[in-house]
Phi, psi and omega in degrees: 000017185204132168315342174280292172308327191281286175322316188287337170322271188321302152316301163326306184292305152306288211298321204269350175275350177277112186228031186127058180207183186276286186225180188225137174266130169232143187219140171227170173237109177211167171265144175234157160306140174195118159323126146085027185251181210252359144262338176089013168238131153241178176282118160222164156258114203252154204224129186227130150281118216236141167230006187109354234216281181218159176271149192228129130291109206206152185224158189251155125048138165238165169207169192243082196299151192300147202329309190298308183278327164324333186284317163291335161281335196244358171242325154260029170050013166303124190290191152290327174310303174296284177342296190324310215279336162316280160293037173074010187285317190205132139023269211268127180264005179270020212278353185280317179275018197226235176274330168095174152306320182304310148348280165337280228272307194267014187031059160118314181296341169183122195276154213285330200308265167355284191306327189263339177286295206312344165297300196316305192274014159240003159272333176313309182322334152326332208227009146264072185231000000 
């Protein structure tokens, strides 16, 4: 529910994949506060890189998912997966291991895939130097 948790998501998840290797990949998803939007959240995706050492960070795109599933996420705990499958968006109750919402909402024009290499390759920016 914070650019801080989201981040720490993401490290966590590096630290804990790192095991007898150069580097390790962590990815989180979250909502974060954001001023003048018309939920007060958007989505970003945040990519932490582990060398063993140190983090190499990156983040994709923020969007705003529409009003009903923010509402299911901050007043019922609803993962995005569950909310989507609520409201009615989608099916899939996986919708996340799929296309994601973000797929949904642009129909299509950028798939949760998309959306997480661009985190991925701004964390990359670190380690080509």
């Amino acid at each position: 529910m914070s650019l801080d948790e989201t981040i720490k998501g993401a490290i966590k998840r590096a630290q804990g994949s790192f095991n007898n290797c150069q580097y390790s990949v962590g990815l989180e998803s979250g909502l974060i506060s954001v001023p003048y939007t018309q939920t007060g959240y958007m989505d970003v995706c945040a990519c932490a890189i582990f060398d063993g050492h140190n983090y190499y960070l990156g983040l994709s795109s923020a969007w705003e998912p529409p009003a009903k599933i923010v509402q299911y996420i901050i007043q019922e705990g609803l993962d995005m997966n569950e909310a989507a499958f609520k409201a009615g968006l989608t099916p899939n109750k996986k919708v996340g291991s799929a296309e994601g919402l973000v797929g949904i909402v642009t129909k299509g024009k950028l798939s949760r895939k998309e959306y997480t290499k661009e985190a991925i390759r701004m964390a990359l920016i670190h380690l080509d130097k």
